[in-house]
C-alpha positions, 0 to 999 in steps of 0.5 A: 715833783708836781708844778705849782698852779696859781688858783683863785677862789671866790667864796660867796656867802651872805654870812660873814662868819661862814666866809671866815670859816670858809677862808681859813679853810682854803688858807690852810690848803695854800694852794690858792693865789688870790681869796676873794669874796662876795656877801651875794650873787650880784657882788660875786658877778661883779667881782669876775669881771675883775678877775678869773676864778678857778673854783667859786663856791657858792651859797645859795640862799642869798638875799639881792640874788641867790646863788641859782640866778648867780649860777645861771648867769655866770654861765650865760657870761662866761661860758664856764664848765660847771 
């Protein structure tokens, strides 16, 4: 019997549609406690001081900022193994 772990997944994506498909996909698993979602990499930064997540998944091309500048901050805020 294996213990059920809470996890929290932000998706970010500047496509409304591919954060739909993307939710109903991490849905269907039910293994995650919280879905969040970002449309950018500042709106996804923003949403991590609010909560902790255990997987982000990450567009990359974003308008406001990409997915590489998000990475690369995310990394310098909060010490993540990436």
């Amino acid at each position: 019997m294996t213990k059920n772990i809470a996890r929290n997944i932000l998706i970010v994506d500047d496509s409304k549609l591919m954060r739909m498909m993307l939710k109903k996909i991490v849905e269907e698993l039910a293994v995650f406690n919280l879905i969040v979602e970002a449309e950018n990499g500042k709106i996804a930064l923003d949403k991590l001081n609010d909560n902790s997540f255990d997987i982000i998944l990450l567009d990359i091309e974003m308008p406001v900022m990409n997915g590489v500048d998000a990475l690369r901050e995310i990394r310098l805020r909060h010490k993540s193994k990436v």
